[in-house]
C-alpha positions, 0 to 999 in steps of 0.5 A: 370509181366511187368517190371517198366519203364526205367529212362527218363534219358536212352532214348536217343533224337533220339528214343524219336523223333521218338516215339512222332511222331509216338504215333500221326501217330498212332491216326491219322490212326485211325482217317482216318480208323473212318471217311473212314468206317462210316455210318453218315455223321456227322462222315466222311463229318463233322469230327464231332470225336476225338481219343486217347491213355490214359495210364492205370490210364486214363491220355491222352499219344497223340490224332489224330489232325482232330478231334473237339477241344473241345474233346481235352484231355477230355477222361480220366474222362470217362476212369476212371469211367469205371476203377472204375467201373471194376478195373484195372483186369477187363478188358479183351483184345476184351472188348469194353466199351460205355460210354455218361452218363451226369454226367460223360461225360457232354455233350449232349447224342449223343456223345458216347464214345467207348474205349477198353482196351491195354494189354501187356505181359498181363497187362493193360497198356492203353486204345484206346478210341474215340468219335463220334456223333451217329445221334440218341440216342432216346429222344423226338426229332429226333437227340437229338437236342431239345432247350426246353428240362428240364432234360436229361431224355428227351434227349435219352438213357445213357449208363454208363460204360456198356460192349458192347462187352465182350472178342471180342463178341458183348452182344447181351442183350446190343444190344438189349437196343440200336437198340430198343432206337434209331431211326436209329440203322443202322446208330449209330450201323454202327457207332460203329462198325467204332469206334471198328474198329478204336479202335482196329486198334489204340490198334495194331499200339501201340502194334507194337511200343512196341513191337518195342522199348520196354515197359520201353523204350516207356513208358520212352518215354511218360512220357518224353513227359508229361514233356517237354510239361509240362516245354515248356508251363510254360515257354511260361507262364513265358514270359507273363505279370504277373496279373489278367485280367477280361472281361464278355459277355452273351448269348441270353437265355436258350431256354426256357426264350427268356427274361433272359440273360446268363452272362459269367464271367471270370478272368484270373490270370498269375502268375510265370508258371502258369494260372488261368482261374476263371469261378466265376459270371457264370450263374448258371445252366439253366432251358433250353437245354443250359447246359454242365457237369463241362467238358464242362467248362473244355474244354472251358479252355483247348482249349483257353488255348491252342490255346493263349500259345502253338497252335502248341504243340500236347494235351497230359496230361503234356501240361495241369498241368500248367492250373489252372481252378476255376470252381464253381458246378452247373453253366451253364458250370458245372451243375448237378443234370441231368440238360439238356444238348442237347446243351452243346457247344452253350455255349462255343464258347462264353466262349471261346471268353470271355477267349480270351477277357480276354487275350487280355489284356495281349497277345494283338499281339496273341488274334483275335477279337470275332467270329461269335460263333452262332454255327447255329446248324440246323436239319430237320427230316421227313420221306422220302415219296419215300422211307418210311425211316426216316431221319434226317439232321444235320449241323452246319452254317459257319460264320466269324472269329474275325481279327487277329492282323496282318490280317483279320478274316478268312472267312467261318469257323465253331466255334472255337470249331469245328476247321477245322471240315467240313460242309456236301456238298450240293451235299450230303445233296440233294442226301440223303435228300427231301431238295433242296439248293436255294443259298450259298452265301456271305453276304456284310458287315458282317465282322466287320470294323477295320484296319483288317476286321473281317470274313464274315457271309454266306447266306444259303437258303433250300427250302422243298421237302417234308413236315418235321420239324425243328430244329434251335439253334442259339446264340449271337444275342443279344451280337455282335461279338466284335471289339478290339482295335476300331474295330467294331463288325460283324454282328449277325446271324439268322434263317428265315423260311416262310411256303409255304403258302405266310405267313410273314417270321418268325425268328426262332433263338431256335426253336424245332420240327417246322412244315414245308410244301413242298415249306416251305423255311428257310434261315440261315444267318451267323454272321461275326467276329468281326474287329480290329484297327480303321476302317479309317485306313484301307487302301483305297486300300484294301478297294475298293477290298473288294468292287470289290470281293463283300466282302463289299457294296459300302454303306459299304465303305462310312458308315464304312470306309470313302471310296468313290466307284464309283459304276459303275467304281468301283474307288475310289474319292481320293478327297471326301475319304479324306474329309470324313476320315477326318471328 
């Protein structure tokens, strides 16, 4: 029998220090074991994870920092179901459990979570869990990525809480269901056994800390942490302006009725210690692939929340108990009776930027302006004609960040959702796939105009070796990434195929399973961020080196700021500036 934790009173500052920054090492070795032994690049080139220790009742202790931040803190609702499901004594050390059932989970199926099970002196104390994105969990389209699909069915394989591996053996029985419901088994079960490994390595790093310090001095520790996160973020809480501040956005469609908007409602009410994020007047759940679980509302909150009030302070539970989040059942970001979730965070990079928008109210020296948050998610599958293998691609567009109060918008990023998660390289897009990269490039004058200049868009074109389809989900082109404060918006994003036969080229913005010859070309444009402060009063200066780094036109400088560029000297008239400021 383990005996009850030490009072947090006896663990003295130093020790706790070191504990703290050990529980995140801990992760982040687990985190680089993932991405070093996986099979997918969607793991080790995107980063496309995330991993954690929970204590025993499924509350999260610490998480690796290099994951998705829309993973942050989010593991415990699928931890507990299993701990329902088994009871705290039925789990077993060499148990490994998968879990991506939507109701539980609420994303969409290929992000599958693994996690096994922490004894000392033997008993449960935790669980080392990550997450990863299998390239295939069956379903109707290769990758999962549909935009039209109407029920999760159609989507792939669901695994509720089930026992992979039972005392440090694989069920071969489990295997079997998975190796034949999925087009690459080779991959995802590589991949899982890159998260068992990660696990395991987690669960012993944890072990040896204990093992170290002691049970009651680490577990003091923990909850010691819990509280300091938890008094630090009320009182950054406190030393906001008390109120309730609105703002609402939407988004294109469900992909299913390119005619109905999504509206996007949010409240945020900072009272004493606490926030209140309110989702009410949200769309209701659509018809369409657009969907996410009430976790995918939650985690829309969390990381706004986050990254507005303590950016640098590590997620763990305790950081979060002053975040208060109204969400009502059965809305876009919280739905239910096995609604279609293929793509669950399109939706929440614009959540997020509506939060944003709401804080700017209150927080106006810390809020950027909105972000390209198209996501531009793109798959192109097939089978190789040279080697008779299936294959499928998946990535996502990087665009242009919203400026920030003292700067300009950072440029290229993928969404806030995905952090500083990576995009697959050319070079090994090209090596494993019939694809070939025209071009890589800028676009002028996607960044919105302001005093500080919004992030720009990226051009990206594939030209077709082989004949394969495509998949594309892009968002907000029809609600530009705002300005704040007078700056303008940035520039929407789209996808633009022409098939190899001459034809007109056609926008394909959601976009499932589409046909493509050999010679077929399909350009990805990138939105940019939104700017901020009125645009003539950027300085001149600054503005001709946007022109000579090709960041804006010479059209640009006139049209948005007022400045005039020689185009062949590339210097500005002072005089005929001026004027046109002035007018």
């Amino acid at each position: 029998m383990i005996a009850p934790a030490a009072p947090e009173a006896t663990v003295d500052p130093v020790t706790l220090e070191i504990v703290r920054n050990l529980l995140i090492a801990i992760l982040d070795e687990g985190e680089i074991n993932l991405s070093r032994t996986a099979f997918s690049p969607i793991i080790y080139e995107v980063k496309d994870y995330s991993i954690c220790l929970l204590d025993r009742d499924g509350q999260t202790i610490a998480q690796s920092r290099g994951g998705i931040p829309t993973f942050m803190a989010d593991m415990g609702e699928p931890v507990r179901d299993g701990i329902e499901m088994y009871g705290a004594d039925g789990f077993d050390p060499g148990d490994v459990v998968l879990i991506n059932y939507s109701a539980i989970c609420g994303q969409h199926l290929n992000n599958m979570i693994l996690y096994v099970p922490v004894h000392w002196e033997g008993e449960l104390i935790g669980f080392a869990a990550t997450r990863a994105h299998w390239t295939d969990v069956g379903g109707r389209v290769s990758g999962g990525f549909s935009t039209d699909t109407t029920e999760i069915f159609q989507e792939g394989l669901q695994l509720r809480s089930v026992k992979a591996y039972k005392r440090g053996k694989p069920d071969e029985e489990i295997m079997r269901i998975i190796r034949h419901n999925i087009r690459y088994p080779e991959l995802s079960l590589g991949d899982m056994a890159a998260q068992v490994g990660a696990c395991e390595l987690t669960a012993r790093r944890f072990l040896d800390l204990i093992g170290k310090y002691g049970w009651q001095t680490t577990n003091a520790c923990i909850h010691r942490i819990w509280n300091q996160s938890e008094a630090l973020v009320r009182q950054k809480i406190a030393a906001l302006p008390k109120g309730r501040f609105e703002a609402e956005s939407f988004l294109d469609d469900d992909g299913i009725d390119p005619d109905h908007t999504l509206p996007i409602k949010v409240a945020v009410t900072i009272a004493a210690d606490t926030l209140e994020i309110d989702f009410t007047g949200t769309a209701g759940q659509t018809r369409g692939a657009m969907n996410s679980g009430r976790s995918g509302g939650l985690a829309a909150a969390k990381v706004a929340f986050k990254s507005a009030i303590f950016p640098d302070l590590p997620a763990n539970d305790g950081a979060f108990r002053p975040l208060q989040i109204v969400l009502p059942e059965g809305t876009m970001i919280s739905a239910v009776d096995n609604a279609a979730m293929a793509h669950w965070n399109l939706a929440l990079k614009t959540v997020i930027d509506t939060i944003y928008l709401a804080l700017s109210q209150a927080m106006p020296d810390r809020i950027p302006a909105a972000h390209h948050a198209a996501q531009g998610l793109y798959t192109f599958f097939g089978r190789d004609a040279a080697t008779g293998q299936r294959y499928s691609t998946l990535d996502t567009t990087l665009g242009g960040w919203g400026a920030r109060p003292d700067g300009d918008g950072f440029s290229p990023l993928k969404t806030v959702t995905h952090g500083d998660t990576r995009n697959i390289p050319v070079e090994v897009e090209e090596t494993f796939y019939p694809l070939h990269v025209e071009s890589y490039a800028w676009r002028p004058d996607t960044g919105g105009p302001g005093e500080f200049r919004g992030g720009l868009g990226l051009r990206k074109v594939y030209r077709m070796i082989q004949d394969c389809k495509f998949v594309s989900a892009f968002e907000r082109t029809k609600c530009p990434p705002w300005g704040l404060f007078g700056g303008k918006p940035g520039q929407t994003a789209d996808a633009r195929v022409r098939q190899s036969d001459g034809g007109e080229t056609r926008s394909c913005r959601k976009v499932t399973g589409l046909p493509l010859a050999a010679g077929a070309t399909v350009e990805l444009l990138s939105a940019g961020g939104g700017g901020r402060g009125l645009p003539t009063t950027r300085p001149v200066e600054r503005v001709l080196e946007d022109v000579r780094q090709g960041y804006v036109t010479v059209d640009g400088a006139r049209r948005d700021y007022g400045v005039v560029v020689d185009a062949v000297t590339m210097t500005v008239d002072d005089a005929a500036t001026q004027a046109l400021r002035r007018s």
